[in-house]
C-alpha positions in Angstrom: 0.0 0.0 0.0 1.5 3.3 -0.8 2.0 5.5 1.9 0.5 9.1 1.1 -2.1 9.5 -1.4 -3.3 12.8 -3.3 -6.5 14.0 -4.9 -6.9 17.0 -6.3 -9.8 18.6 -7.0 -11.1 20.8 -10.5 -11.2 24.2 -10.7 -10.0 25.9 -13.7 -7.2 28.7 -13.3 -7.4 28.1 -9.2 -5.4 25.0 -10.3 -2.5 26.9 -9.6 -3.2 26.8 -5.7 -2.9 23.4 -6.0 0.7 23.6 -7.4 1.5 26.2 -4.3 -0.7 23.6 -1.8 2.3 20.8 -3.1 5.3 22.9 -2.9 4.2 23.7 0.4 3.6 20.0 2.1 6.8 18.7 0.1 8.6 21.5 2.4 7.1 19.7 5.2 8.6 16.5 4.3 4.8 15.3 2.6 5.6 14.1 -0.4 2.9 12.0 -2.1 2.6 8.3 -3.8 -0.4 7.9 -5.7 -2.7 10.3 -7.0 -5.9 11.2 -8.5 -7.4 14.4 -10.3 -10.0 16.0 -12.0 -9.7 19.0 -14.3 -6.9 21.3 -13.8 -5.9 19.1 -10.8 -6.0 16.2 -13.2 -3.1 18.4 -15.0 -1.6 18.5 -11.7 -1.8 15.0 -10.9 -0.3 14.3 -14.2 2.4 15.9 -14.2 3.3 14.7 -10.5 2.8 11.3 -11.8 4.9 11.8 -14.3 7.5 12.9 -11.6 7.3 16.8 -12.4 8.5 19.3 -9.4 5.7 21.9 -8.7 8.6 24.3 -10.1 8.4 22.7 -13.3 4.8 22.0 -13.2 4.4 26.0 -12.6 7.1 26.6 -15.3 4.9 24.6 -17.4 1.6 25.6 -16.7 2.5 29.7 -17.2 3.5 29.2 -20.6 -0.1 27.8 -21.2 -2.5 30.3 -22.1 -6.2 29.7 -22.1 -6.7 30.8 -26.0 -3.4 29.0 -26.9 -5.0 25.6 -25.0 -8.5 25.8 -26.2 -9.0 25.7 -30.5 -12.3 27.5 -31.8 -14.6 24.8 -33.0 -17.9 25.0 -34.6 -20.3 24.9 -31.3 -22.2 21.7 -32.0 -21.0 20.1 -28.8 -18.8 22.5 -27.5 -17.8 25.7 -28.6 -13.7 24.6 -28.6 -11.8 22.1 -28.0 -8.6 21.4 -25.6 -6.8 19.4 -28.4 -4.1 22.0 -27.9 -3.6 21.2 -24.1 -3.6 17.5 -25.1 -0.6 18.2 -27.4 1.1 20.5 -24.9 0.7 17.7 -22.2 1.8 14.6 -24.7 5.0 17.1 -25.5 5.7 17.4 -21.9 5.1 14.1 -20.3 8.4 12.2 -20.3 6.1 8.7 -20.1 3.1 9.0 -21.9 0.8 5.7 -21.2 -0.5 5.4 -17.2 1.6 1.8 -17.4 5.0 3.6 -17.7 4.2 6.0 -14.8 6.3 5.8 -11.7 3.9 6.5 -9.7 -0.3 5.4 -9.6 -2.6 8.3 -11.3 -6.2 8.1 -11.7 -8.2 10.8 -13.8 -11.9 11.3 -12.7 -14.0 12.2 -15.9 -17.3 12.2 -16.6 -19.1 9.4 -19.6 -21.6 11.4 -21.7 -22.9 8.0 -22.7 -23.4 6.0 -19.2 -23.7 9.2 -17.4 -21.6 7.5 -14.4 -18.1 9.0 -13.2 -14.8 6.9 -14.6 -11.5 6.8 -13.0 -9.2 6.1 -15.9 -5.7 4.3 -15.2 -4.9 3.0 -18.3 -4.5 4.5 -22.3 -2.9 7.5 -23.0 -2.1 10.1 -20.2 -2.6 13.5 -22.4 -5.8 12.3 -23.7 -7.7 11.5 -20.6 -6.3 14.8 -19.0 -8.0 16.8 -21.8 -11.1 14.9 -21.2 -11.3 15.9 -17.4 -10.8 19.3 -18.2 -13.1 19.8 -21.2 -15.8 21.8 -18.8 -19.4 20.9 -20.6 -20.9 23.4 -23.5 -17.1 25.5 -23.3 -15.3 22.4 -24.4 -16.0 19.4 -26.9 -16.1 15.6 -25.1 -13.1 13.6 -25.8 -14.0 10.1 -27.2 -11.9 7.5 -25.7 -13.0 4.0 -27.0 -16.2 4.6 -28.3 -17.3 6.6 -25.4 -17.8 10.8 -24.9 -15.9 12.3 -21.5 -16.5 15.4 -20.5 -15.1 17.0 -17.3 -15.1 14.9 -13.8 -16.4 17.2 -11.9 -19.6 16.9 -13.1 -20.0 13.8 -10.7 -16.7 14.0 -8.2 -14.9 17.0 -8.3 -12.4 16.0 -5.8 -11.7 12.3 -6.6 -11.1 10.9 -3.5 -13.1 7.3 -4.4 -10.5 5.7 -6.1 -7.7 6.4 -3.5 -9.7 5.0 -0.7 -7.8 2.0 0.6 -4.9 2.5 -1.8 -2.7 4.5 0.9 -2.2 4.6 4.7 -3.1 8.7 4.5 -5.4 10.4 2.3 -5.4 14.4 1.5 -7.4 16.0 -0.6 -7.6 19.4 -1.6 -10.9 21.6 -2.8 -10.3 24.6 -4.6 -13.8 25.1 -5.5 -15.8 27.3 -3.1 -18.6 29.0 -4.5 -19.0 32.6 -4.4 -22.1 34.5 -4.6 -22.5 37.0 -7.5 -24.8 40.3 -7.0 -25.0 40.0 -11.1 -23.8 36.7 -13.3 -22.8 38.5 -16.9 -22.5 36.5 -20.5 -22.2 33.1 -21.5 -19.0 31.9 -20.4 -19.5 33.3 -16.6 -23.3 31.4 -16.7 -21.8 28.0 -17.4 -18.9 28.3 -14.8 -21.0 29.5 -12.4 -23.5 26.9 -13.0 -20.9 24.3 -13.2 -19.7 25.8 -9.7 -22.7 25.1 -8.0 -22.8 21.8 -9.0 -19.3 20.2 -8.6 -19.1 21.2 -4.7 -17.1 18.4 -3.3 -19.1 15.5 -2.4 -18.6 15.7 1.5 -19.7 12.2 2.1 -16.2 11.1 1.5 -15.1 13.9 3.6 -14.6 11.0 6.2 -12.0 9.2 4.3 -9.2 11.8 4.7 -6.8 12.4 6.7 -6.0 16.1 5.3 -8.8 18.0 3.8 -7.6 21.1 2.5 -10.1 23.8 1.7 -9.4 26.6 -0.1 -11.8 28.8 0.7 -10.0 32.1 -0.2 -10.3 31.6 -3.8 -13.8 32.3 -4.2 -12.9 35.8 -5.4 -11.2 34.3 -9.2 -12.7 33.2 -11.6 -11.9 30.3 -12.7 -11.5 31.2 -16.8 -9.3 34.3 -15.6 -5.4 33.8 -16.3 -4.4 37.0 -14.6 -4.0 36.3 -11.0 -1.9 33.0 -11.5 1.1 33.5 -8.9 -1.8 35.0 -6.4 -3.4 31.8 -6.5 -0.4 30.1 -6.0 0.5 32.3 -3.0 -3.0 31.5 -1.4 -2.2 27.8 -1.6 1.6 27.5 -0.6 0.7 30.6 2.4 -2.2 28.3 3.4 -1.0 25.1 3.9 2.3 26.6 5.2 0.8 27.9 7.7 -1.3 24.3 8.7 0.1 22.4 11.7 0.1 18.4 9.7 0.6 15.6 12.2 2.0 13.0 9.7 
């Protein structure tokens, strides 16, 4: 059984926390074995996987602008698609199939045509990334053997279930809280708020952690905005800095 497991949870842009969250806990000598993510954290998780330092994850992930990830498509399921992030990722990955991995990775993403959350562990790393982060209506489903995956936080947005009983500690982190807007403007903030509302982590697995780290501060970014990215990374490193971890 591995010792410390990860899951990180979706989020868009506040995916950066997550990369300041890590640096952070490996300072502490917390330094993680197997791991599981949906949407940006499922870029996270990837890349950690795939033996990455948060320095080069952040490195990485700065150089990867939203309108340089995403690729205009005709909106007849989606109005882009993230086949530009899947290139970036399959460029950067140093192993690209789950079974050359060091370490265990498990992508949470959502199946159009079962409409039941998968944890995929097998195939193509890139690919099943840009499936978990292809929010619904911005971003085309990714067809991965015949089936349609959209984004996993649809159903889980912090995949804890597949971790359960694969480590002796468990932490997860949520940077998903959900603000509450006087006035919600426009298409794009409409389907991330709406998408907000209904990825809240599922707090019934709340129990299986050992170290649930919530993020609450980040409520005031949006979570399309690329402007703010070492902020967000300061909230996440400053917070779990500043967290007294008995393990």
């Amino acid at each position: 059984m591995n010792k410390i497991g990860l899951a990180l949870g979706g989020g868009g842009t506040r995916g950066f926390a997550h990369i300041g969250a890590i640096k952070a806990l490996e300072e502490k000598g917390i330094k993680a074995e197997v791991f599981s993510g949906t949407s940006a954290g499922a870029i996270v998780a990837g890349l950690l996987a795939d033996q990455k330092t948060p320095d080069e994850i952040m490195d990485f992930l700065k150089g990867v602008k939203l309108m340089d990830a995403a690729k205009i498509t005709l909106p007849v399921t989606g109005f882009a698609s993230l086949d530009n992030l899947g290139k970036k990722l399959d460029e950067i990955l140093g192993h690209k199939t789950f079974a050359d991995l060091k370490y265990p990775l498990y992508i949470c993403v959502s199946n159009l045509n079962t409409g039941r959350v998968e944890y995929i562990s097998s195939g193509n790393v890139a690919q099943a990334i840009q499936a978990s982060a292809s929010i619904p209506i911005l971003f085309t489903p990714v067809t991965i053997n015949e089936c349609q995956y959209v984004d996993g936080g649809v159903l889980e947005n912090v995949p804890v279930t597949p971790l359960i009983d694969r480590c002796e500690k468990l932490i997860a982190i949520d940077i998903s809280p959900v603000k509450e807007n006087e006035k919600v403007d426009g298409f794009a903030q409409v389907i991330t708020q709406i998408l907000q509302m209904t990825v809240g982590m599922q707090y019934d697995k709340e129990k299986y952690c050992d170290l649930l780290i919530r993020l609450n501060e980040l409520s005031n970014y949006n979570i399309l905005d690329t402007s703010n990215n070492e902020k967000i990374y300061d909230i996440g490193y400053s917070h779990v800095k500043g967290l007294e971890i008995g393990f």
